[in-house]
C-alpha positions in Angstrom: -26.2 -63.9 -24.9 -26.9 -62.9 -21.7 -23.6 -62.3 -19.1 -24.1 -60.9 -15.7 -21.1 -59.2 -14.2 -20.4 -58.9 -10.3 -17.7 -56.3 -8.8 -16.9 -57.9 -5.3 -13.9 -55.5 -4.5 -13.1 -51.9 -4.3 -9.2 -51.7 -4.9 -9.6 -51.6 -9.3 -12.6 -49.7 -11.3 -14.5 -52.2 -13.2 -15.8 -51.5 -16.9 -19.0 -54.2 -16.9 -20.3 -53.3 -19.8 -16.7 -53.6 -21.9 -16.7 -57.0 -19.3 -20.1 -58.3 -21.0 -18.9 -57.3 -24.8 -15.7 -59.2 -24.2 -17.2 -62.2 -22.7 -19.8 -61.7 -25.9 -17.3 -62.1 -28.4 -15.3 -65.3 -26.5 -18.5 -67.3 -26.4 -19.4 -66.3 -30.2 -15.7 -67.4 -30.8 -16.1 -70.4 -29.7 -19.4 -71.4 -31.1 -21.6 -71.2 -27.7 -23.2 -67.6 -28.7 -26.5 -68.6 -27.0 -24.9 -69.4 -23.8 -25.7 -67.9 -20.5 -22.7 -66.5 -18.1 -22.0 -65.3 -14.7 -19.0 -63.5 -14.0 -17.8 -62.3 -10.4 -14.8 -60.1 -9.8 -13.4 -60.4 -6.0 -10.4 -59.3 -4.4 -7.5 -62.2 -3.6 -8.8 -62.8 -0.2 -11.7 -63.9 -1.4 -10.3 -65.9 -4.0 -7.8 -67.7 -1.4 -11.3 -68.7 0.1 -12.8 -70.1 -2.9 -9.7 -71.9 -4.1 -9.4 -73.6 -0.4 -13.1 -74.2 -0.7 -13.1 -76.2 -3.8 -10.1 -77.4 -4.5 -7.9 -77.9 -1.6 -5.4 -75.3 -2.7 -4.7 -72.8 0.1 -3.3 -69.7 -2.2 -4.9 -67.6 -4.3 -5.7 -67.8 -7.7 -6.6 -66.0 -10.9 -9.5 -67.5 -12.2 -11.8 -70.1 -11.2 -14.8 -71.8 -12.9 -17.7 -73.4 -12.0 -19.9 -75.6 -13.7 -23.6 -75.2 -13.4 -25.4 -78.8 -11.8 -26.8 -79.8 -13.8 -25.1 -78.7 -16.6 -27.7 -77.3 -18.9 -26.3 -76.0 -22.3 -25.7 -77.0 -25.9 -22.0 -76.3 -27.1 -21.3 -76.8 -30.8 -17.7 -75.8 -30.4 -15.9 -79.1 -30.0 -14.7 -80.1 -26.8 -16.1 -82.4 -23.8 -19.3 -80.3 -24.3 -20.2 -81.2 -27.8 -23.4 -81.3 -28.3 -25.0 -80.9 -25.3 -28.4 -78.6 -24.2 -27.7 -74.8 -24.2 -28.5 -72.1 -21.5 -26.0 -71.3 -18.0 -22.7 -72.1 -19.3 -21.8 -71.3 -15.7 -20.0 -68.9 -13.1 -16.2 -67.9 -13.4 -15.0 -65.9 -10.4 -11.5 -63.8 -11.4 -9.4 -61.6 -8.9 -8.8 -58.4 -9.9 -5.5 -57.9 -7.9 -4.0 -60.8 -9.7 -5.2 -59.3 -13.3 -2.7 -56.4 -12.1 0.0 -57.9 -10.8 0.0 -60.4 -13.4 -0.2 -57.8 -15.9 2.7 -55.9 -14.9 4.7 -59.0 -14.7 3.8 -60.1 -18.1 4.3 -56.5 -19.7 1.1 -56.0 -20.7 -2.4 -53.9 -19.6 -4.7 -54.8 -17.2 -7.4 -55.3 -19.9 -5.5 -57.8 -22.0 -4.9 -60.1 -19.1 -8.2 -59.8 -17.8 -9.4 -60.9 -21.3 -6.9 -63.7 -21.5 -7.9 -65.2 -18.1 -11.7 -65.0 -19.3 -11.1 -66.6 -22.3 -8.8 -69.1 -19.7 -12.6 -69.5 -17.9 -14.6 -70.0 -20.6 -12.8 -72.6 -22.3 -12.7 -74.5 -18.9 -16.4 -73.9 -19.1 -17.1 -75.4 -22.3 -15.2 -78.6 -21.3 -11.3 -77.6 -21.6 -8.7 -78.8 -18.8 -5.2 -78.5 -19.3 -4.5 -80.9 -16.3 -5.6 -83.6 -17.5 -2.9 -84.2 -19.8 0.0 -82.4 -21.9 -2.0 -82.8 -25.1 -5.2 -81.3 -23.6 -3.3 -78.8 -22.1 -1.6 -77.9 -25.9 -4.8 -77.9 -27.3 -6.8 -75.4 -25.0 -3.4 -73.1 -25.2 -3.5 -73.0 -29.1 -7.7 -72.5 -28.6 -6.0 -69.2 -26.2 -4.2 -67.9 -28.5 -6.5 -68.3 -31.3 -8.9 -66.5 -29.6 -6.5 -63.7 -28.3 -5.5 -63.7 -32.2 -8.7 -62.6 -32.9 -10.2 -60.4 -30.2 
């Protein structure tokens, strides 16, 4: 596995190596060990761009991801993916000032909501959307918490 980290902003210390272990063990979790991923942490400013950018929404958000064109990577994990040739799962962009604020919301650390929106970005890499329909949506939020379960 081979996960390349990115600290866009300066507001939050950023641990890349625990980043690149986490984002290790979600892939290996869901069956796409040999996968390829780019991670980028940014401030909510830039995230409000990105989420304008790409999908119309002008807000910020917590996590975004981004398929590689084309895609080029074989998931054996179920999933839209099945199947297909591995290497550059692709990029997910995460803001750190929504990681805190979300965290203190939720009543939990920093740490375990970061990993809960990277495993939020993986699964959307490997094929996941929980707006397509309520039963997609069920069955990437039990693949969540399965993974949570087990981190």
């Amino acid at each position: 596995m081979n996960t390349e980290v990115t600290n866009r902003q300066r507001k939050y210390k950023v641990d890349r190596q625990s980043i690149k272990s986490s984002a290790d063990n979600i892939l290996s979790l869901c069956g796409s060990g040999n996968a390829e991923l780019s991670i980028l942490i940014v401030n909510n400013r830039f995230m409000r761009t990105l989420n304008r950018q790409y999908r119309g929404i002008d807000k910020t958000t917590d996590v975004l991801s981004f398929l590689p064109s084309p895609a080029t990577f074989t998931y054996s994990g179920g999933g839209a993916n099945e199947g297909k040739p591995e290497r550059f799962l692709g990029d997910i962009v995460i803001s750190m000032e929504k990681i805190y604020a979300q965290a203190a919301e939720r009543g939990h650390s920093p740490d375990k909501e970061f990993k809960i929106l990277l495993i939020h970005g993986i699964l959307h890499l490997l094929g996941y959307d929980h707006e397509v329909s309520r039963a997609e949506a069920q069955r990437m939020s039990r693949k969540e918490k399965l993974i949570v379960s087990r981190l």
